[in-house]
Steps between C-alpha positions, in 0.01 A plus 500: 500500500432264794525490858742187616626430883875483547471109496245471227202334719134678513355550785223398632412517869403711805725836520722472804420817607093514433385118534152598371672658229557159212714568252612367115753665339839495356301267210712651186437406188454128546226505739234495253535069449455480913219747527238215588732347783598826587101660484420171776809552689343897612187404504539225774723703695271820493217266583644179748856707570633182394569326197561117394758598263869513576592856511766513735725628255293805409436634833509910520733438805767361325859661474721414195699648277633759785153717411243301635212418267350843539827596352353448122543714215386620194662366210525491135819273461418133294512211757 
């Protein structure tokens, strides 16, 4: 089983609700070969609240998929 968003992105950012609250989730079973990017992505934000990295895409914020990405759910189907 793995947790995956309703478009399939992590995510990685400030929650839209709690700004002091970073998160990095929705990672599924792939995450483990992005870990290092991903590890540096969270740590600069918890630490600057910025990052040089492009993460637009993985913002909490984001709505996709109808859901939202806090819409994610557990899973146990093969990708």
């Amino acid at each position: 089983m793995w947790a995956k968003t309703p478009d399939h992105h992590f995510v990685l950012g400030p929650h839209p609700e709690q700004p002091d609250v970073i998160v990095g989730a929705g990672c599924s079973g792939h995450a483990f070969k992005y870990l290092p990017v991903i590890g540096e992505i969270l740590a600069d934000l918890v630490v600057d609240g910025k990052t040089a990295h492009s993460v637009a895409l993985f913002d909490p914020g984001r709505r996709s998929g109808g859901a939202g990405c806090f819409g994610a759910v557990a899973s146990d189907e093969v990708a």
